[in-house]
Every structure is written in C-alpha cells, then in structure tokens.
N, C-alpha and C positions, 0 to 999 in steps of 0.2 A: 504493500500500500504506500503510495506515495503521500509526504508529508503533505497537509496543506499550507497556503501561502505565506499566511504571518508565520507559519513554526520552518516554512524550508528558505523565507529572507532571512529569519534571525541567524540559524544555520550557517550562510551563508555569510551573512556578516561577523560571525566569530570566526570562522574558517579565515576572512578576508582581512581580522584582528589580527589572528594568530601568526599569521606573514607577516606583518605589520609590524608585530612585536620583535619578532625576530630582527628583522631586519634592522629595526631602530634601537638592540643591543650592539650587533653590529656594529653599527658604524655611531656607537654612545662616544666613544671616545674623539671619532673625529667633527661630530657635531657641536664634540663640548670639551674641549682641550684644557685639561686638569682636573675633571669633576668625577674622570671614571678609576678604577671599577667599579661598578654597582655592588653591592655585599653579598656575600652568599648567600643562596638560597635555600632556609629554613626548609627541610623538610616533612614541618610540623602547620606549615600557613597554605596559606593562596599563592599564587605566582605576589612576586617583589613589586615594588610599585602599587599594589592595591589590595594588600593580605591586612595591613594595620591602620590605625590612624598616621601614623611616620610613615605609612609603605611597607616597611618589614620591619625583622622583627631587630635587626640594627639599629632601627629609627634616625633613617638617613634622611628622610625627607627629600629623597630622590625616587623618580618613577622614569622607569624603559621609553615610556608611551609619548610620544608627541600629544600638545595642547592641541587647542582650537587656534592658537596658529595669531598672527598678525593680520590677514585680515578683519573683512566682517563677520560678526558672530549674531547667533541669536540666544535668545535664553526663556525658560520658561521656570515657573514656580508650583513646585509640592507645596502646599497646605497643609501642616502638620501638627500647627497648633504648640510645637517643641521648637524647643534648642538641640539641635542634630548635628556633634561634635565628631562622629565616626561613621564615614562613609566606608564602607569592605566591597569588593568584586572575587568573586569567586571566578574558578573555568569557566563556569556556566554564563557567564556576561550579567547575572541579575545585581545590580546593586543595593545590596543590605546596610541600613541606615540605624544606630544607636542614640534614638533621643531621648529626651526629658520635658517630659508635659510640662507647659506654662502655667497652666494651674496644678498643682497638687505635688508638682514634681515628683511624676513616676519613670523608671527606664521603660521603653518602649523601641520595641523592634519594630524595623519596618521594612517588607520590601517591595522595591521599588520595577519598575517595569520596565526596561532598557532600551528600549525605540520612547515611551514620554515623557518617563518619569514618574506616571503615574503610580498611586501605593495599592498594590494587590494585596498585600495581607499587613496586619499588623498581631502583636503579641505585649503585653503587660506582663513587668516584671514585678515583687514584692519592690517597695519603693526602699531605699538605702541612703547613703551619702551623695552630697554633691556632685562625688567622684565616679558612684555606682553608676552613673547613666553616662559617661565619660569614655574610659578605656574595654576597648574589646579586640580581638582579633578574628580571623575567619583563618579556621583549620584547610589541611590539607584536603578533605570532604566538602568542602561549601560550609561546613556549619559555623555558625558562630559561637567563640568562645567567651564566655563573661560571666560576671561574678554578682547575684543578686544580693536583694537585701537580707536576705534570709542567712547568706552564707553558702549558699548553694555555688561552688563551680559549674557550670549549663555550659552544654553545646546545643546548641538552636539550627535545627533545619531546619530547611523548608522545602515542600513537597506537594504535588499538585493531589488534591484529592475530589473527586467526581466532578474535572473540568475548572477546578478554581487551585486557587495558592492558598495553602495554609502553612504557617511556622509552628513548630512545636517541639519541646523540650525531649532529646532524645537521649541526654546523658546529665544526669547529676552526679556531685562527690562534692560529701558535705566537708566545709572547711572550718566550722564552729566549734569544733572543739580545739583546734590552734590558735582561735582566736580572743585573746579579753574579752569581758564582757564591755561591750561599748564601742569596741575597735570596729575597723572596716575595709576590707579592699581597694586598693585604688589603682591598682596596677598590676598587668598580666603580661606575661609572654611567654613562649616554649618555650623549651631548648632542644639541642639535637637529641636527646635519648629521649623524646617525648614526652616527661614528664613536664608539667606547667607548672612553671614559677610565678610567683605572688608577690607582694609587698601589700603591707597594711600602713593607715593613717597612724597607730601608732608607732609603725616602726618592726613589725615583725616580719620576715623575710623566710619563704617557705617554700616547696617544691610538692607536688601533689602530683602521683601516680592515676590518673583519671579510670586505669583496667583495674589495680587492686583495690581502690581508697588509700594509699598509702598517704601520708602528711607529714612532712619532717620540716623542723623551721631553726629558724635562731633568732634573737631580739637583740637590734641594737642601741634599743631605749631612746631615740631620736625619730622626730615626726617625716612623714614621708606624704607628698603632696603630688606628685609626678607618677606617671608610667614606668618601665624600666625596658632593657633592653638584650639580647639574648645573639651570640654568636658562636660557632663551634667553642665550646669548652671553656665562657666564661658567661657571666651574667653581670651588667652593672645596675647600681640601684642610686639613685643622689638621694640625700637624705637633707633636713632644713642645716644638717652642719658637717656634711662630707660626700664626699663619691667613693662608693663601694664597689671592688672590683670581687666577684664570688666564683667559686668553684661548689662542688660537691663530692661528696662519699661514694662510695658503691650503691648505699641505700637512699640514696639521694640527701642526705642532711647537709643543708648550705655550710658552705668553711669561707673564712673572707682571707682573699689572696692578699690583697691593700688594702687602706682604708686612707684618702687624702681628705683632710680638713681645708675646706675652703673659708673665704671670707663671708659672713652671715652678715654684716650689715651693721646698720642701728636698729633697724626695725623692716615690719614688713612695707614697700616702698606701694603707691600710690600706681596701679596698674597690674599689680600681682597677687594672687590667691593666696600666700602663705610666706610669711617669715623665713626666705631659705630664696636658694635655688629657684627658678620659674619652669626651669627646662629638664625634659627628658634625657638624660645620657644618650649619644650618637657614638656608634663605632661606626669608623670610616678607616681608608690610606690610600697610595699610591700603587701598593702591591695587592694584597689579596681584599682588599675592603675591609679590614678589620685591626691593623698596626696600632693604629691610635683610638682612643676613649676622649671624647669631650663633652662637656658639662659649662657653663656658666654660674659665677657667683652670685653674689649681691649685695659687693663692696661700693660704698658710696664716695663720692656722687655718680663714676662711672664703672660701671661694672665690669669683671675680668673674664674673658675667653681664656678656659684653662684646658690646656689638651697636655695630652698624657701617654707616654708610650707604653701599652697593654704588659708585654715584659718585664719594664725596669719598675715599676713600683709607681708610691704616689711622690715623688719628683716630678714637676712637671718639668715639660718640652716649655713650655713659653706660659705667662701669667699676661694678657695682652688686657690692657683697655680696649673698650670697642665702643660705638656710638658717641664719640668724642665729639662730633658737631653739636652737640646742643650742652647747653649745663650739666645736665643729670640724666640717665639711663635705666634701666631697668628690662628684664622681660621676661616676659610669661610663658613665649613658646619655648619648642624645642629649636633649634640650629638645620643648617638645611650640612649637610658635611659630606664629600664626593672627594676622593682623590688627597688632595692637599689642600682640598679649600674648603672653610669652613662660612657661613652666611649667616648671621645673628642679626635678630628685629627689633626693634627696639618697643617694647608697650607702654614704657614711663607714663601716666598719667590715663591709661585706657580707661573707661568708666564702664566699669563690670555693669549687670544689671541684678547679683546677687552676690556673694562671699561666703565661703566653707565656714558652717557653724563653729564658732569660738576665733575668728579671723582675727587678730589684734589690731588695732589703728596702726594708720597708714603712717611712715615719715618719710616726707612730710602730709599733712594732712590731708592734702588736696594738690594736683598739677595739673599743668594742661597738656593736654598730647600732640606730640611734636609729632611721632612716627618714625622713619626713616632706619637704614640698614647699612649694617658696615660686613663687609670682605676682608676674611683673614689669611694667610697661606702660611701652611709651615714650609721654613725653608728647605730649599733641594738635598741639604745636608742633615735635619734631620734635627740640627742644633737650635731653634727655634722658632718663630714665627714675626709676620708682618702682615700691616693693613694694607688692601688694596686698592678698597676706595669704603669711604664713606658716603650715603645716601640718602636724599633727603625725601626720596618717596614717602609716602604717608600708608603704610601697610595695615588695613582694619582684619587682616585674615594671615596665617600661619602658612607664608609660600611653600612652594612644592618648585622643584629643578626637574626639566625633565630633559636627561642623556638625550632623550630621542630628536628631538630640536632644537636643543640649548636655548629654551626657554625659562625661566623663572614665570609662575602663573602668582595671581593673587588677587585679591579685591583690593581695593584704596576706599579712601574716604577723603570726602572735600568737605566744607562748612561743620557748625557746631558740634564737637565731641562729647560733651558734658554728657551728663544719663538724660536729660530732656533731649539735647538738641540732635543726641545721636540715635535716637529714637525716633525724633518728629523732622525734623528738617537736614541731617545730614545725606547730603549724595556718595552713591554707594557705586563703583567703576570695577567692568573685568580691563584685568589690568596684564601685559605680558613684558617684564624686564629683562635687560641685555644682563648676564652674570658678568661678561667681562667690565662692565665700566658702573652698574647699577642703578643706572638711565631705563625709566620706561620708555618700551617703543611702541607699544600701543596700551590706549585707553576707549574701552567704551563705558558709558553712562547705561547702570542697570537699572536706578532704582532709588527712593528718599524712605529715612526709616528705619524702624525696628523688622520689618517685612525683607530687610533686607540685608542686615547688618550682621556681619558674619562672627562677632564677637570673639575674632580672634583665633578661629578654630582653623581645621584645615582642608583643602580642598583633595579630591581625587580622581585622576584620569582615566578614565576608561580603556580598553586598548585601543577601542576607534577613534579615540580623541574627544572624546565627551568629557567636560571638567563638571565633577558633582561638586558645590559647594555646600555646604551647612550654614543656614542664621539660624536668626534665633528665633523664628516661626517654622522651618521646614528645611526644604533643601530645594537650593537655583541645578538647574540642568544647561550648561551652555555648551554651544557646540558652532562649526564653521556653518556662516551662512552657504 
C-alpha cells in the first residue's frame, strides 16, 4: 500500500533532511572556520544539534543544520499559553516542546506538527520547581527524558493511537529517595554507559540506572541553578561556587575529578536567576570537541570566561573579562563554544517575568539592558585566550551557531526592556549574525510583546532549516520564504 500524501511528503522531506544534514557536517568546518568539531555524538540522545536544549548533551550550542538563511523568512505562532524553554527533534522530524503554563505553572509536553507547527498532543506533568519545566532531553528513541514534580525520572513518547498523537509516560524511576525532603531536579543529561545523570537545587549530584532503578549520588552542599553536561567519560556540573568536573565507579557512584572555585560575586546580579554562575558548563576544542570545559562567573562589574583544560585540573587556560563594552555584565545563558571559540551574551539587567523561589535581591537593585556579545579564542598554543570582538547586538534569546552556514541565529529586541515595556511595546527581530566580526547581517521585524519575547531561552533548527523558537506564550516557527 502506498503511503498517502501528507505521510509520503513528510517522508520525503526527512529523507531530503537527512542529505542535508550530512552534507552540512561536511563541509561544518569550511562554512565556519574555527567553530568545528561538532562534539561527539551521545549515544544516549537524538542526533547533535536538536537532542537538548544546548543541542547535545556537550551543551555546545552548536547545530549541523543551516538556519532560514539571510534572506526572507516567514514565521508563524503556537498558542500555548507557556513559557517553552526546550524545543527537542527527534529522527522522526516531530518537534517536542517543554513548557510551563502561565497560569498555574505546570510542565507541559507538547508536540508539535512539523510542516505548521501546529500542537497535536499535549501531556501534564505533576507541577515542580521553576526549573522542573526547564531542562529535558530527547533519548536515542524519540522519547523525552525529564524529571517531574513528583521525583519521577519519565521518558515521554509519543505515538499515534486510532489516527491521532498521543504522549504518554513509558518509563518511570523514582528518584525520591536520593532526594531531601524539599530538594528538586534541575538538570539532566546521559552519559555514555547510559545511565542518567542529575543535579538537584540543593546541590546533590547523582546517576540513575533507568533498567534496574539503581540511584547513586554525592552532595556537595552548594546550590545548583543550571543544566549540566555529559561527554565520553566525564560529566561537568557549575555549582552557585565552583565547576565540577565528575567521573564515576563501576556502580555508577559520582567521584569528583576537580573541583574549580570561581568568582560568586557580591550578590545575585540584576538579569540572572541565582547567586552563582548563569550558565551551563560547554565542552568544546579544536581536536575531538571535548579538550576544554567552560563555564562563566559572576565577578563584578564584568564577569570572567573561565575555560579549562578537561586533563590538567581546575587551573585554568585563561580567566578573561568579557562584555567589557558597557559598565557591568552578567549572564544567564549558556556560551555558544565550537573549536576554539567560545561566544558569551551578555543578560545584565534582562527583566525576568518571575524568579526561583527564595531568589535573593539583585546587586545592584535594578539595570537597564544593554544586551550585546563578546568572542573569545583560546590561543593556537593552548596557553591562553583573547577577545575577538565585542558586540553590541541587543540579544533577547540564547543564540545557536550553526556549522552548516556559519550563521549565529537569534531574536533581538528594540524599545523598552523593563517587565512592562518588554511585555507591551518592545519589538521583537529574527535576527542572523556574522561569528567572524558579531555584526548582524540580517534582521527581520517579528512581533511587539510578551506574544513574542523569547525570554532568553533558546532556539532550535530543524534539519530542513526551520528555527523553532520559544517565548513566553508558545513557540515562533520560522522558516525561508
């Protein structure tokens, strides 16, 4: 029986992906000279570029896949009523979405329909931390991996049943008894021997066997705000007062290889969720995509890009200021990190529209958001690092690099940032940056509003070139006119 036509186009277009993708590994390096290798490929995820919120589970914030390109683009909007921080792509081309209801604030699966965007299923999660509707990944299966309120480790499929899509929970492994009472997940990734690593808001760091239930953890008494990161045979975790580089046992029981204490600040700075760190750990290098580990501080007034040679301990390779063009810095993403080069956003002053219960006052109290991004290289020899350029783009969204067209993708933002005006009257731009010089070369006008305001989060490439974005009502679909 032959396929009918919407199921033998789509076919068709993943097949016409799938070259695509190839091909734009390929030639990653000469499309985008210093950014490659791509990292190895988990093979506990989705393909690289679109298995995590960073891409993989390095948290490179590099995708294989060419954007929607310099020309014209068009863009359409999910209705979702959430804040939708983690877009995932499975083989299957469907895009699975991790938000957070506006009212009630619950995690909520969604997925998404891959020719319009539109949401064919959705699924409710028990409602958790701030963080709970946050970080997920999509397994080597399609399913999604995430961490409910309950304590529950889930992989979430999803499956056609009598003609429609349904999601539904097809693996639990409870993780409550590792856990304090009061603690909470915030951050997942594999590792190679497939067991799933964890990090909690208090600070306990754990590896969960998902076939036996097994659970084995350590606690290192410091709070933990961010994702972490997973590559053959190390796992890093930033904690609010160091970067932890981990190994494990036989039986899986985390062992900490390093442990580097960074700058924590005066306080939590004006743009950022938590007293520490803003950002995810990235392994990146020049050789295998994994040589170096970087993290950012949040030493005032301008914050330090600290990279680190996975190897030699926590010495670092270079302690750099970065976002030196304005007063004061700060930020809340993770780093975009390819090759030798590393790309830090600056959020100094971003006006959240909520904060992680028990968040301390900001210092300073209140700023205005400047925006803008600076370019780091460690040098050829390995002995430290330098800016490349500083830039004064105005970044509202968490860029993504992609090898495939040596584009930097993003949203901007023009007019008032404040929580009113970036709600009501700010303009919101798909935006695509030169990496070499951190000049945008194209801008288009999406949108005014909370309807559209990507709150920092991050966007994801399809293999056809479709960039899904998350605000904080749903998710933008753009793609080449």
């Amino acid at each position: 029986m032959r396929p009918h036509a919407p199921r033998r186009r789509l076919l068709t277009a993943l097949a016409t992906a799938a070259v695509a993708a190839l091909t734009a590994t390929a030639t990653a390096t000469a499309a985008t000279p210093g950014f490659g290798p791509l990292p190895p490929q988990n093979p506990a995820t989705a393909p690289n570029g679109t298995a995590t919120m960073h891409g993989d589970s390095a948290s490179s914030d590099t995708t294989p896949y060419a954007g929607p390109g310099t020309g014209s683009v068009r863009w359409t909007r999910t209705a979702l009523a959430s804040a939708c921080p983690t877009v995932v792509i499975g083989a299957d081309g469907y895009p699975v979405t991790l938000c957070t209801t506006i009212f009630g604030q619950t995690p909520t699966v969604h997925l998404l329909d891959p020719a319009t965007g539109d949401d064919l299923a959705s699924l409710a999660l028990p409602k958790g931390t701030l963080f709970g509707g946050v970080y997920a990944y999509l397994d080597q299966s399609g399913a999604l991996v995430v961490v409910d309120g309950d304590d529950n480790l889930l992989r979430i499929g999803h499956h056609q049943q009598g003609g429609s899509w349904a999601l539904t929970v097809d693996q639990s492994t409870s993780l409550a008894a590792a856990l304090p009472a009061g603690d909470a997940v915030v951050g997942l990734s594999p590792g190679w021997d497939g067991r799933v690593w964890f990090a909690s808001a208090g600070g306990v760091i754990g590896t969960a066997d998902t076939t036996t239930g097994a659970v084995h953890t350590l606690s290192t008494g410091e709070g933990i705000g961010n994702s972490i990161s997973t590559v053959p045979g190390h796992t890093a975790v930033a904690t609010d007062h160091a970067l932890y580089l981990l190994g494990e046992t036989a039986d899986g029981t985390p062992v900490v290889d390093w442990r580097a204490p960074y700058d924590r600040g005066p306080g939590r700075k004006p743009g950022q969720l938590t007293w520490g760190t803003g950002a995810t750990p990235s392994f990146f290098g020049p050789g295998d995509g994994t040589e170096y580990v970087t993290v950012t501080d949040n030493a005032a007034p301008h914050e330090n890009l600290l990279v680190y040679r996975v190897a030699d301990g926590p010495a670092p390779v270079c302690t750099t200021p970065v976002l030196t063009q304005y007063a004061q810095s700060g930020t809340e993403d993770a780093v975009i990190a390819g090759g030798s080069s590393v790309i830090v956003t600056n959020t100094f002053g971003y006006a959240y529209p909520a904060l992680p219960d028990g968040a301390p006052p900001s210092v300073p109290a209140s700023a205005n958001f400047d925006g803008g991004l600076s370019r780091i290289d460690v040098n050829a020899d390995g002995g430290g690092c330098h800016v490349v350029w500083n830039s004064t783009v105005k970044s509202a969204a968490l860029p993504r690099l992609s090898v495939g067209d040596g584009l930097v993708y993003t949203l901007t933002v023009s007019g008032p940032t404040d929580v009113v005006g970036s709600n009501t009257f700010a303009t919101y731009s798909y935006a695509a940056l030169d990496p070499a010089t951190g000049a945008a070369v194209k801008t288009s006008a999406i949108g005014l509003g909370l309807l559209y305001n990507p709150l920092q989060m991050t966007g994801t490439t399809a293999p056809d070139g479709t960039l899904y974005q998350g605000t904080e009502t749903g998710v933008l679909r753009i793609t080449r006119r």
